[in-house]
C-alpha positions as CSV (number, residue, x, y, z in Angstrom):
1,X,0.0,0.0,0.0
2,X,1.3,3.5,-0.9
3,X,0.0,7.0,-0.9
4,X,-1.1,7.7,-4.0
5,X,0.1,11.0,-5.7
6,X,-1.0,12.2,-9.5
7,X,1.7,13.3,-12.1
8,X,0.0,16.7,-12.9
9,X,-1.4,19.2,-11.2
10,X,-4.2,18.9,-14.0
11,X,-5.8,22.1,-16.0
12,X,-6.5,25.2,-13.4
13,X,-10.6,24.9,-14.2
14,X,-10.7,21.5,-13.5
15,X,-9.0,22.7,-10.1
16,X,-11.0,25.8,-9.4
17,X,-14.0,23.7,-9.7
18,X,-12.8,21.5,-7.0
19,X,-12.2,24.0,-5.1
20,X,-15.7,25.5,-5.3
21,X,-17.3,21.7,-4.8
22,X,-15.2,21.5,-1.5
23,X,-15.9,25.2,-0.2
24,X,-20.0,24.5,-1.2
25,X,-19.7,21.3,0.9
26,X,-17.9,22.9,3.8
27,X,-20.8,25.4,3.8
28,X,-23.2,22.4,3.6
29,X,-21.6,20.7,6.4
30,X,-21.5,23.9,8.7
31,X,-24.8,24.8,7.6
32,X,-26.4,21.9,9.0
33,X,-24.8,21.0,11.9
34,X,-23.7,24.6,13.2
35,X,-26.7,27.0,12.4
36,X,-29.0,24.4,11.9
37,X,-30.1,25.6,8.3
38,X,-30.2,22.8,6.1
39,X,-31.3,19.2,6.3
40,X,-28.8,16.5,7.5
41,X,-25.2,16.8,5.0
42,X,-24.6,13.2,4.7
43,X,-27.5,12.6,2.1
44,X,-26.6,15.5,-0.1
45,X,-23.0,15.2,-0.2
46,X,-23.8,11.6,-1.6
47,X,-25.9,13.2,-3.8
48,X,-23.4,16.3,-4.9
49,X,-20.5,13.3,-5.3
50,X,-22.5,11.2,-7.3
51,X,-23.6,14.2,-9.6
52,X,-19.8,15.2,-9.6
53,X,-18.3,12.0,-10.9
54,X,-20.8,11.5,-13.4
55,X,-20.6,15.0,-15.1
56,X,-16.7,15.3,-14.6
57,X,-15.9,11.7,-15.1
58,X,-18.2,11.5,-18.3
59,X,-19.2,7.8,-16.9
60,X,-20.3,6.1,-13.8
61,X,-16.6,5.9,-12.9
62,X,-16.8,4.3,-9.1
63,X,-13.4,4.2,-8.8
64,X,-12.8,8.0,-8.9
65,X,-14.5,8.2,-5.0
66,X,-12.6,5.0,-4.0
67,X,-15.0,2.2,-5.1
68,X,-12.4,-0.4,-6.7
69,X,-11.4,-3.5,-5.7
70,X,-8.3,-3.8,-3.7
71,X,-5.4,-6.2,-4.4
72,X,-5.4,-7.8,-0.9
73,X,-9.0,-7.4,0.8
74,X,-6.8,-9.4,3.9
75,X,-4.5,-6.0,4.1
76,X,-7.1,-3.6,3.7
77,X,-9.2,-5.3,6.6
78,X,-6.0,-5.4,8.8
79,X,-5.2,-1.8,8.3
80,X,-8.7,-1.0,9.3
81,X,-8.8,-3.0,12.3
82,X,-5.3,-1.0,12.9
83,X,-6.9,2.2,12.2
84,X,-9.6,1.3,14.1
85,X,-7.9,0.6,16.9
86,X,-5.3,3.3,17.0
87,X,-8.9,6.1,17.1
88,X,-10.7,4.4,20.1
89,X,-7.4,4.2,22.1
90,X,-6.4,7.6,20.9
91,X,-10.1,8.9,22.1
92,X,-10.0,7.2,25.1
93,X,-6.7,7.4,26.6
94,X,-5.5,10.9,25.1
95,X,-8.3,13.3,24.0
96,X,-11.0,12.8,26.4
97,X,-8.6,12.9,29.9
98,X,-6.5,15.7,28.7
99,X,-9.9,17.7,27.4
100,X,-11.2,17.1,30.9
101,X,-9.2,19.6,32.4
102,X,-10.6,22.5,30.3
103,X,-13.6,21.5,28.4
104,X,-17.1,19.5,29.3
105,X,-17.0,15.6,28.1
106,X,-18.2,14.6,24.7
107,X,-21.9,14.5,24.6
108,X,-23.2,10.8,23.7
109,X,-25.2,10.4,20.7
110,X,-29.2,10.4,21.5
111,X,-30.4,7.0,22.5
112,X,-26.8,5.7,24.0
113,X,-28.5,5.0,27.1
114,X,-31.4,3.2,25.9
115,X,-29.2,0.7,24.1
116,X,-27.4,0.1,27.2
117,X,-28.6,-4.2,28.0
118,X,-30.9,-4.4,25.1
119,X,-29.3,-6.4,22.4
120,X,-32.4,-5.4,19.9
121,X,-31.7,-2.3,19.7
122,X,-27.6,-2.8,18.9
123,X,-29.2,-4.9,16.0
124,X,-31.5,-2.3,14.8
125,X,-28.9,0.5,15.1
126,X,-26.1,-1.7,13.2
127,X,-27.6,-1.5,9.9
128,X,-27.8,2.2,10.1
129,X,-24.3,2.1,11.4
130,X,-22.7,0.7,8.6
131,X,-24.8,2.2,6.2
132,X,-25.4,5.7,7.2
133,X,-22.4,6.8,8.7
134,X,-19.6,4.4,7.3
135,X,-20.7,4.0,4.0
136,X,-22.8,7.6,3.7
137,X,-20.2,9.6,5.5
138,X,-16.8,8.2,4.1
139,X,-18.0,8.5,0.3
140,X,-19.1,12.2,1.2
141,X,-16.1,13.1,3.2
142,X,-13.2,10.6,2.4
143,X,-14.5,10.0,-0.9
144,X,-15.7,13.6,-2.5
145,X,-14.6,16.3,0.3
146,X,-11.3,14.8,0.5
147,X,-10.5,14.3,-2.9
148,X,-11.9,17.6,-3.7
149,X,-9.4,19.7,-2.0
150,X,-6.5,17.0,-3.2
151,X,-7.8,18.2,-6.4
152,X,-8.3,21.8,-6.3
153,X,-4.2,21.9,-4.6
154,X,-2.9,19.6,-7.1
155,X,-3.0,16.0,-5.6
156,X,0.7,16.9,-4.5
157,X,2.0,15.0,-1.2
158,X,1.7,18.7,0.8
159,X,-1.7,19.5,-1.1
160,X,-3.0,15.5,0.2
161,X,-2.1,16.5,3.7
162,X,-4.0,19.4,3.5
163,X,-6.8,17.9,2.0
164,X,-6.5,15.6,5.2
165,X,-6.8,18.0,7.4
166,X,-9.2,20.4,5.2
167,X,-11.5,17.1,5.5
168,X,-11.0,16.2,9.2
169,X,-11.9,19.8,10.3
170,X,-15.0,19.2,8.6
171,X,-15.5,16.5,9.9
172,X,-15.1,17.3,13.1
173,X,-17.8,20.0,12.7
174,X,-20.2,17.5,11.6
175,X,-20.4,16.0,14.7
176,X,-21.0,19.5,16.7
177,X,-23.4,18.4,18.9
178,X,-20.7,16.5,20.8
179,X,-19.5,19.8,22.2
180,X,-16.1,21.0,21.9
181,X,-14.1,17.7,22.9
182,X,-16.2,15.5,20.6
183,X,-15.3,18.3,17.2
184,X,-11.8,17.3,18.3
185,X,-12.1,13.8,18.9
186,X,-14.0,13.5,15.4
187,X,-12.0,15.6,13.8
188,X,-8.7,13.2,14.8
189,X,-10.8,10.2,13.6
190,X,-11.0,12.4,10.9
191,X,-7.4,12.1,9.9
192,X,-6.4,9.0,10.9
193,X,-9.6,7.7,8.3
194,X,-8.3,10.3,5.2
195,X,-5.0,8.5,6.3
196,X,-6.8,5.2,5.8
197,X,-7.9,6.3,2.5
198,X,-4.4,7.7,1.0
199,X,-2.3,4.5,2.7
200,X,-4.7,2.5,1.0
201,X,-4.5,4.1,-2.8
202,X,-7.7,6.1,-2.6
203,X,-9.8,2.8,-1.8
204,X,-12.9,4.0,0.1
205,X,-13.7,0.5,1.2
206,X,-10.4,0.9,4.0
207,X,-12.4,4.1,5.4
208,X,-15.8,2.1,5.4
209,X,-14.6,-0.8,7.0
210,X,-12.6,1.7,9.8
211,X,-15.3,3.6,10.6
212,X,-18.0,0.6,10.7
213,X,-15.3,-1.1,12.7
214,X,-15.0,1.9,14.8
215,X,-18.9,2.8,15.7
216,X,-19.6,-1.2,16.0
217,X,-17.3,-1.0,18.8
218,X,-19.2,2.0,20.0
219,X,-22.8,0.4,19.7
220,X,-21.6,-2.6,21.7
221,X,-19.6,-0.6,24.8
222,X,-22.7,1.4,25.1
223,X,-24.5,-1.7,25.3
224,X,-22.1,-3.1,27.7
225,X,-22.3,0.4,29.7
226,X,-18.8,1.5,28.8
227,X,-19.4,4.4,27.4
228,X,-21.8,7.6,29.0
C-alpha cells in the first residue's frame, strides 16, 4: 500500500472547480450542523459526489471516489482493524482525559443509554451504522470532500495532507453536537480515516470498514455500559 500521488497538477478549471465543490460542501456541512439551516449533509454530499463524478468523469466511474477492488481485501481489513484501533485508544486514553481539564466531556449520541442491555436495539442501530455513517459519511467526506481539496491543490504529497486535514476539520464540525471535545475527537478520527484512505491508494472500502469497525465497537460498549 502506498500514498497515492497524480503526475500533474491537472488544467487550473478543472482545479477551481474542485475547489468550489469543496468550499460549497464545507458550507453544507457547517450549515447543518452549526446554524442548523439545512437538512442532514450526509445525504446530499452523496448526492453532490454522485452528480460530480458522473458529469466530470463523463461515466459512472466508481473508482474515482474510492469504489475499486483492492489487491489484498486481507491487508485492507487489517489496516482498518489497525486504524480502528489506534482512534478508540487515541479517544479514550489521550483526547477525552487531557480535554477534561478545560472543556465538558463529549456529549453521547441520542439514545446511548437506551441501548445500554438491550441487544435489539444494537441490531437495529447496526444497519444504520454501517450504512449511514460508514458508508454515507466516508463516500461524502473521504471520498468527494477529500479528494476535492487534493484536487483543487494539485494532488501533490503537501496538497494530500491538506486535504486531510481540510476534511478532518470538517468532519469534526459535523459532529457538533458533541461539544467541543467530541469536534476534536472526530476531527482526529477524521485524519487518521483520510490516512486510511491515501495508505490505501484512494480505496474507500479501507475508510468504510474503519469507521464501521469503529462505531460497531461503539454500539456494543454502550451496550455493555462502557461508554456515557
Amino acid at each position: 500500500m502506498s500514498i497515492e500521488v497524480s503526475p500533474s497538477p491537472g488544467p487550473w478549471h478543472a482545479r477551481t472547480t474542485s475547489a468550489c465543490e469543496f468550499v460549497l460542501g464545507g458550507l453544507i456541512v457547517i450549515g447543518h450542523n452549526v446554524f442548523h439551516l439545512l437538512p442532514n449533509e450526509v445525504p446530499i454530499l452523496v448526492v453532490l459526489a454522485l452528480v460530480s463524478m458522473r458529469w466530470r468523469e463523463g461515466s459512472w466511474n466508481w473508482a474515482a471516489l474510492g469504489f475499486k477492488r483492492p489487491r489484498l481485501w486481507g491487508g485492507i481489513i487489517l489496516l482498518a482493524l489497525a486504524a480502528a484501533a489506534v482512534r478508540i485508544l487515541l479517544g479514550d486514553l489521550v483526547v477525552e482525559p487531557v480535554t477534561a481539564h478545560f472543556w465538558p466531556p463529549i456529549k453521547a449520541p441520542a439514545g446511548t443509554e437506551e441501548i445500554r442491555g438491550h441487544f435489539t436495539l444494537v441490531l437495529t442501530y447496526l444497519p444504520i451504522v454501517w450504512v449511514f455513517a460508514a458508508l454515507g459519511e466516508e463516500l461524502g467526506y473521504r471520498g468527494y470532500l477529500l479528494n476535492k481539496l487534493a484536487e483543487a491543490l494539485g494532488r501533490t504529497r503537501a496538497a494530500n495532507a491538506i486535504a486531510i486535514l481540510g476534511s478532518a476539520v470538517l468532519f469534526g464540525y459535523g459532529h457538533y453536537y458533541k461539544g467541543p471535545t467530541g469536534i476534536l475527537d472526530s476531527g482526529m478520527a477524521g485524519v487518521i480515516l483520510g490516512s486510511v484512505y491515501l495508505v490505501s491508494g484512494r480505496c474507500l472500502w479501507a475508510c468504510v470498514l474503519t469507521h464501521g469497525f469503529i462505531d460497531t465497537f461503539a454500539l456494543f460498549a454502550a451496550y455493555l455500559g462502557w461508554a456515557s
